[in-house]
N, C-alpha and C positions, 0 to 999 in steps of 0.2 A: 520422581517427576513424571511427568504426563507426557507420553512421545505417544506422535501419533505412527498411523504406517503409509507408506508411500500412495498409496491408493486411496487412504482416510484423505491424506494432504491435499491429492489432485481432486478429490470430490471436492473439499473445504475450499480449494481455488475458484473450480470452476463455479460453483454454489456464490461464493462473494463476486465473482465476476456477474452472475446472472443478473442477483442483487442492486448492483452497481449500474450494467445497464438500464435496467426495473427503474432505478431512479432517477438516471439522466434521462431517458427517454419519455417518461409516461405522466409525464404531469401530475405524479399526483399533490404537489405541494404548489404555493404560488410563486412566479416569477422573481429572482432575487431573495428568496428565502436563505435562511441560513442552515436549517437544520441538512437537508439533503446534502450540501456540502461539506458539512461535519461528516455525515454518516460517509458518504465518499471517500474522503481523509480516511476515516476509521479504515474500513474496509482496505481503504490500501497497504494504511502502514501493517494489518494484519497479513495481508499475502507478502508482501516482503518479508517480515517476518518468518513467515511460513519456507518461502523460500529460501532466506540463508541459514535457518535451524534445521529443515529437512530435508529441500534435496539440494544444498552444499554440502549437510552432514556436518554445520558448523555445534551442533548439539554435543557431539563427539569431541569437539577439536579443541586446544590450549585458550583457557578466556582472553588469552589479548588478542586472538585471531578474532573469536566470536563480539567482544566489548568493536573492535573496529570496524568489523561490515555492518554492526548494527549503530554506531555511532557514524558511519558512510549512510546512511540510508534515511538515520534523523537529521544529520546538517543537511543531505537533499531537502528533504522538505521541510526543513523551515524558510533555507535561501528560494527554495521555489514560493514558498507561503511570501516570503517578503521581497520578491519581485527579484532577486537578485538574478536569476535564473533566465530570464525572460530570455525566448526564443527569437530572434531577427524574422522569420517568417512571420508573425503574430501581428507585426507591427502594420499599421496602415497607411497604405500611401500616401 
């Protein structure tokens, strides 16, 4: 299987973090689009990803450790996808 090394991972973080900025900030798609959010989603569930397989060293570890921080990490975001999640700060006076 494909392991990367600690140093690969932190490039591949910071690389989808640039990315990610790149896309919320710079207009390049129009207002209300869909695609940049998708890719966004992407990008995140990949660095999570990246972080509980690499440096948890959940790659290593017993599959019902690794099956639950990555099944912690999909019910995040879907309950955040379906509002469940919703922050009390966000809200409007």
């Amino acid at each position: 299987m494909f392991r990367l090394t600690i140093a690969r991972t932190w490039f591949l973080l910071v690389l989808l973090t640039g990315l990610t900025f790149a896309l919320g900030e710079g207009g390049y798609f129009g207002h209300g689009a869909l695609a940049p959010v998708l890719l966004v989603l992407g990008f995140s569930g990949i660095k999570g990803l990246l972080v509980i397989l690499e440096y948890l060293e959940m790659r290593k570890a017993p599959a019902l450790w690794r099956w639950l921080l990555v099944g912690w990490l999909v019910t995040g975001a879907v309950l955040d996808r379906a509002g469940v999640l919703d922050c009390p700060l966000k809200q409007a006076p």
